[in-house]
N, C-alpha and C positions, 0 to 999 in steps of 0.2 A: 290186430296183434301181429298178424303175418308180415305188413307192412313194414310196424316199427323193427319187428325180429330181423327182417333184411337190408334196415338201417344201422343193426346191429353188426350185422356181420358187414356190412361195409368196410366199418370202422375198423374191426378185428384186421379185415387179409389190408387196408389200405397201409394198416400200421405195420406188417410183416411186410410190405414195400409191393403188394402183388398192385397191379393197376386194372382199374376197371375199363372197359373201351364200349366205345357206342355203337358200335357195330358187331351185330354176331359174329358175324364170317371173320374176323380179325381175332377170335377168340381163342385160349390155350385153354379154358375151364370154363364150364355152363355151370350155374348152380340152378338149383329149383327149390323153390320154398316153398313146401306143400301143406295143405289141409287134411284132415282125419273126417270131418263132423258127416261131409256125405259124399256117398257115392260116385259123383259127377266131377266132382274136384279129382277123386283118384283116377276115374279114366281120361280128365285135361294130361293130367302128367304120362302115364303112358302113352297120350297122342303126341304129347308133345318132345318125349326122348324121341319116336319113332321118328316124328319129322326132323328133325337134329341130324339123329344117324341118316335117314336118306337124303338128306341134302347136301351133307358133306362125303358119303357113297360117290352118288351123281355126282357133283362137284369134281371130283377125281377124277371118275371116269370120262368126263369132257375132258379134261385136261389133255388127254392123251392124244385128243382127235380135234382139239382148235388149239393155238400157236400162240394168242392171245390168253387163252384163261385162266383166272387168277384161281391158285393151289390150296386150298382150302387145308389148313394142317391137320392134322389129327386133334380131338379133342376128349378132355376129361369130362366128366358128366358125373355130378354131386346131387343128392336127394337130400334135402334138408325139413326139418321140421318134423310134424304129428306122422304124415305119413310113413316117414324114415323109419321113426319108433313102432309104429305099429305092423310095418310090412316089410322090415328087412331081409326075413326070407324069401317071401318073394318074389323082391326087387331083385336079389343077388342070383336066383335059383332060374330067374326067369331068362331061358339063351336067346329069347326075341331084343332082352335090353341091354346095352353096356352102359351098366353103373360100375362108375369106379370107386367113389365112397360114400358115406352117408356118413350124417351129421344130424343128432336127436336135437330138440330146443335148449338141452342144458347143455352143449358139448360144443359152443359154435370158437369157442376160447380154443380149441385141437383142431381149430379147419386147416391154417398152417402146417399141422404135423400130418393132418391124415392127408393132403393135397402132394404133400413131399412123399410120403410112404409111398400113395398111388403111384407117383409118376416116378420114382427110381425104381421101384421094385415090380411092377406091373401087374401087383396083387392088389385086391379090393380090401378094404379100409373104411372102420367104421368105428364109433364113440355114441351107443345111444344109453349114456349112464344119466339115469333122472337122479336129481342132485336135489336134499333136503334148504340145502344155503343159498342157490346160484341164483343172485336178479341181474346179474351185468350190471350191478351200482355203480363198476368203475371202468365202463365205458360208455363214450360219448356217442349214440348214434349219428352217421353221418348222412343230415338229410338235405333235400334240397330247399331252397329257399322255398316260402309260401306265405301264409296269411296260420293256418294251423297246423299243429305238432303233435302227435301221439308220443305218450309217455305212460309208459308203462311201470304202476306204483305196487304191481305184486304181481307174481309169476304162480302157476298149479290150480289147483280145485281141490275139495273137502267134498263135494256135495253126492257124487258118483249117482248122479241119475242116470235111471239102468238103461235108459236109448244114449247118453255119452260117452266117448272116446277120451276124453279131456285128462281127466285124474291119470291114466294110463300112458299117455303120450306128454303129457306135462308135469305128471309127479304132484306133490302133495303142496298146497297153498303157503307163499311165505311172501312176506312186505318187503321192500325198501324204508330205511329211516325218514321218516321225515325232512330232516336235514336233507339227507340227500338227494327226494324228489324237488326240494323248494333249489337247491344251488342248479340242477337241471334246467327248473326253469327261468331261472334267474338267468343263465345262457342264452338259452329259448328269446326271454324277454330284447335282452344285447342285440339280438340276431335276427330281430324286427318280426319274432313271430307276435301276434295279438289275441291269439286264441291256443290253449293246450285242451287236451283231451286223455283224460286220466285213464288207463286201459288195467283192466285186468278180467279173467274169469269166471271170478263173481268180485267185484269190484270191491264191491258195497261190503265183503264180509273184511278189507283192510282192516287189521291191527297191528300195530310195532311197541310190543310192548318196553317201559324204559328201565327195566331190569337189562336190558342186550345193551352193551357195547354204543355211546353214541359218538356223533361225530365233532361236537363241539362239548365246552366244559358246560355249559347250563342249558341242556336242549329242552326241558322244561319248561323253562321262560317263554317259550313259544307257545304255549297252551295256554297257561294254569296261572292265574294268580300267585303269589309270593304264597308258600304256607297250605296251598290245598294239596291234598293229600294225594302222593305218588300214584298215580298207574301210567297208561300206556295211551296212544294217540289212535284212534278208532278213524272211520272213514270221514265223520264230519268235523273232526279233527283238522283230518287232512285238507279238507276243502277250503277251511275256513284260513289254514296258515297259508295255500297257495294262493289263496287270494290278496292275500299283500302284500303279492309281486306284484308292483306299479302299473310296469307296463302291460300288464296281461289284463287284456278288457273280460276275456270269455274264457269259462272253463264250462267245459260239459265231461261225461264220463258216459264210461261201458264195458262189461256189460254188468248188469245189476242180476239180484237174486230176490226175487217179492219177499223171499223169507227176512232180508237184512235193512228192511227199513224202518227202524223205529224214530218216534217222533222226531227226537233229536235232530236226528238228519234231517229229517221233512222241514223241520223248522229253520235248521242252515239254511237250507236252498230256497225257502221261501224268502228268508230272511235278506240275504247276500245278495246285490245286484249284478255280482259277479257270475254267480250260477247259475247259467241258463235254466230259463224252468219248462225244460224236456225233460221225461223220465222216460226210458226203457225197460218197459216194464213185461217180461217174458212170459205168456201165459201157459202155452205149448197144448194145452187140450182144456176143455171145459165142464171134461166130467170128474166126479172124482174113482168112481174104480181106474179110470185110464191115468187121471195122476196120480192115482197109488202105486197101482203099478209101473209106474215112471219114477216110482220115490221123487215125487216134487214139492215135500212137505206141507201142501199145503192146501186146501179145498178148494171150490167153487166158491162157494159162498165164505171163506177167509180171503179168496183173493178180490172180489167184489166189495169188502166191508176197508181193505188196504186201498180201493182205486177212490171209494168214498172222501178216506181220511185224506188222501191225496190232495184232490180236486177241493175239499174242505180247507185246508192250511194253506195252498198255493192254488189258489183260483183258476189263474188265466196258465197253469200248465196245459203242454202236448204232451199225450202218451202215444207211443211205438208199440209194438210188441211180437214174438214171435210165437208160431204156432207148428204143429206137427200134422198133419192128416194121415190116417191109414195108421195109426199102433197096433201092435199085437191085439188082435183080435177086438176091435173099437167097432161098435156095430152101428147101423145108421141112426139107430137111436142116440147111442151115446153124441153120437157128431150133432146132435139137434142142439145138444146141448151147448158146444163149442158155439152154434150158430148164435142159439140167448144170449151167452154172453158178449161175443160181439156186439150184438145188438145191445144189449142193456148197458157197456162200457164205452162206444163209442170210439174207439181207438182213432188218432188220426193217421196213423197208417200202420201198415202191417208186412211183415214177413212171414211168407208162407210156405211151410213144403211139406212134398209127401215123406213120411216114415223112410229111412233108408238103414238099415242094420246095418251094423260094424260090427267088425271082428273084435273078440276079446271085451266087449262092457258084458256088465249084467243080459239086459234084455238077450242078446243074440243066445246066449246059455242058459236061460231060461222059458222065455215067450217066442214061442213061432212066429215070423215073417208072413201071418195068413191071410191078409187084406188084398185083394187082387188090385193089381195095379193099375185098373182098369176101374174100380172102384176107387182107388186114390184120388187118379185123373178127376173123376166125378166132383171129387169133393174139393178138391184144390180148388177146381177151376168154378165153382158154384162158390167157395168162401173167394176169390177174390172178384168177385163178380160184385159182392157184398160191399165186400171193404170198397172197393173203388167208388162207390154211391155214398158212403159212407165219407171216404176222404174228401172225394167233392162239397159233399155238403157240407164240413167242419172249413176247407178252404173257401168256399163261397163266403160266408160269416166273415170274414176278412177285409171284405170287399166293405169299401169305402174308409176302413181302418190307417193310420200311419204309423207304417212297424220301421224299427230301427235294423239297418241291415247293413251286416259284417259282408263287405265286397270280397268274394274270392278268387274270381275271375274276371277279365275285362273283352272277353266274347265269350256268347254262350255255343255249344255242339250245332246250332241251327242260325246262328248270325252274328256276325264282325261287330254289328253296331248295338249290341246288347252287353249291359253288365249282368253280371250272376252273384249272388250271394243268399245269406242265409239268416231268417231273421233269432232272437232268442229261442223261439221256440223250434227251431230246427226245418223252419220251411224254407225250400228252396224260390227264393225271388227271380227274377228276372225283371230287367227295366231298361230304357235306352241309355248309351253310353254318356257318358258327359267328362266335365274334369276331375276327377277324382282318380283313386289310387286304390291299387288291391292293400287290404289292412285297414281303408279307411273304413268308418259305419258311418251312414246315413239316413236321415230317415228317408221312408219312400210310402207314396202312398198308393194301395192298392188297388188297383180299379177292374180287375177282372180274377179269375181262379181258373185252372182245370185239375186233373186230379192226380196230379202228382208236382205241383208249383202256383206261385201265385205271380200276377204279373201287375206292374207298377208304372209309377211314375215318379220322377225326384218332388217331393215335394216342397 
């Protein structure tokens, strides 16, 4: 989301005439586009104002004493996104950092005005107004070419699970029309991408109802047979009318909510050869006092009876998912439990982290931070010890199989002579390079695994 959202603003200051430049040091304005969800992310951004201002400090100060040195100008320094919204006093108050403005996720439409305010008036300048309307429907992010496109088909959350920051820093859940995620990717499609990737907070809970305002005279016609009876375009909805955009081979989506899968969906996506059959399916703890108290609507054993029906309608799906270690007071029993179900679900892979409190959700104002982080460590690093055995073994299974695989790259991080891509189910291939093209799919067939990619040959 942070990605697409700084495609966002691209587009915003490109069109107010600001230009972007590849090089820092050439810079009149840094912006930063921050995260809220944990911890780590807010001290990247404090390390990273700090190093800003000292380098362009230093910078100066050379200046004065080599004859050669190039004068690094003054610069403005922007805070954008979750963390904007949820730490602007501290950002403003704090005299270690000069932030000049900030910019919430609905406000990125006033970066021109608060960028101008900054710089003539030399006051700090800020817009973190969470907006009930605002999806950027009418603007085009400006991205770079690739093979896949995030698009983002609803802004907010409804869900307000009490370890989230989300509902707070993004404001309350609202859709884009139909209409106008499909002419997006009809763009998309023009502009040689081959895969979109549907983005929202909890995705899956999409609805645009057709009561609202739409954008062509018969937007119905998209769904519904002549004469069935009016409502609104729901998540499987959506998937099924992006899918007859021509050129788009692959859609996938994120992030989902266990709570918002009912059949129907299941059944699109098994259905559709267009929908990748990866689901991201979030688990975050495995007991249920620990997802009560997380408000994650929904048990141990309700979300074991949803990976059943899963695995039952779409067979050969990959599921993902993420996890939390260390909640407010999760004792090592509790954690046996997140362990079963690993085990008994099989995930092919997993995101994992320890508990980090935020400021301002539920938990922090009600549940203590009381799990020693010493006991966190313990557990992280024993569940991915798990999972990685776990991954191995579901990529091994692979082996001798021939997956069809969307080329993204034509070197991988570790060799010139390797292509990279990803097959339906979301696994990262690797194979030797040949004539082929990033965008094209291939089969490839695979002759080895380890635990985090599998590795091929053109078959």
């Amino acid at each position: 989301m942070n990605e697409y959202d700084t495609q966002l603003v691209k587009a915003i200051l490109t069109k107010a005439n600001y230009t972007f430049v590849p090089n820092e040091d050439e810079s009149d304005i840094i912006l930063l586009n921050t995260c809220a969800i944990r911890e780590n992310a807010h001290n990247k951004v404090y390390g990273r104002v700090h190093s800003i201002l000292h380098t362009r400090h230093k910078s100066q100060d050379t200046s004065h004493k080599t004859q050669n040195a190039i004068i690094k100008r003054p610069v403005l320094i922007g805070i954008l996104g979750c963390m904007a919204t949820n730490l602007r006093k501290e950002l403003f108050e704090n005299k270690n950092l000069k932030i000049d403005f900030i910019a919430g996720p609905d406000s990125y439409k006033r970066l021109p005005e608060l960028i101008s305010q900054a710089s003539e008036t030399g006051e700090k300048t800020f817009d973190l107004t969470l907006s009930e309307f605002e999806t950027y429907s009418d603007v085009y992010p400006t991205r770079e070419k690739g093979v896949n496109a995030w698009i983002a088909v609803m802004r907010g959350c409804n869900n307000f699970c009490t370890f989230c920051v989300v509902p707070y820093t993004r404001g309350r859940e609202r859709s884009r029309s139909p209409e106008n995620v499909v002419e997006e990717v009809k763009k998309l499609a023009q502009e040689g991408f081959r895969q979109v990737t549907l983005l929202g907070q909890n995705v899956n809970s999409y609805y645009y109802p057709f009561s609202k305002k739409m954008d062509n005279s018969n937007p119905r016609s998209l769904f519904f047979p002549e004469g069935e009876k009016e409502r609104g375009a729901d998540f499987a909805d959506l998937l099924e009318t992006v899918s007859r955009v021509e050129a788009i081979e692959r859609i996938r989506f994120t992030s989902p909510h266990p709570k918002d899968f009912p059949e129907k969906l299941l059944r699109t996506i098994a259905s559709n050869p267009k929908i990748c059959k990866h689901i991201h399916l979030p688990l975050q703890a495995g007991n249920n006092r620990i997802l009560n108290l997380m408000d994650r609507t929904y048990t141990q054993e309700e979300f074991l009876k949803l990976v059943e029906k899963i695995r039952k309608l779409i067979p050969r799906v990959t599921l993902s998912t993420d996890i939390i270690v260390g909640f407010s007071s999760e004792t090592d029993e509790e954690f046996e439990n997140t362990i079963k179900v690993i085990h008994e679900v099989q995930f092919d892979s997993a995101f994992i982290f320890k508990y980090s409190e935020r400021k301002n959700t539920i938990a922090s104002k009600k549940y203590p931070d009381d799990v020693p982080d010493e006991k966190k460590t313990e557990r992280i690093v024993k569940l991915n010890e798990i999972q990685k055995e776990i991954s191995l073994k579901k990529n091994r299974a692979h082996i001798g199989q021939t997956l069809d695989v969307l080329i993204e790259e034509k070197e991988t991080p570790k060799s010139k002579n390797q292509f990279q891509g990803r097959s339906d189910g979301n696994k990262i291939v690797v194979f030797p390079s040949g004539p082929y093209q990033r965008g094209e799919t291939i089969p490839v067939k695979i002759i080895d695994a380890a635990t985090n990619c599998l590795k091929g040959i053109i078959s």
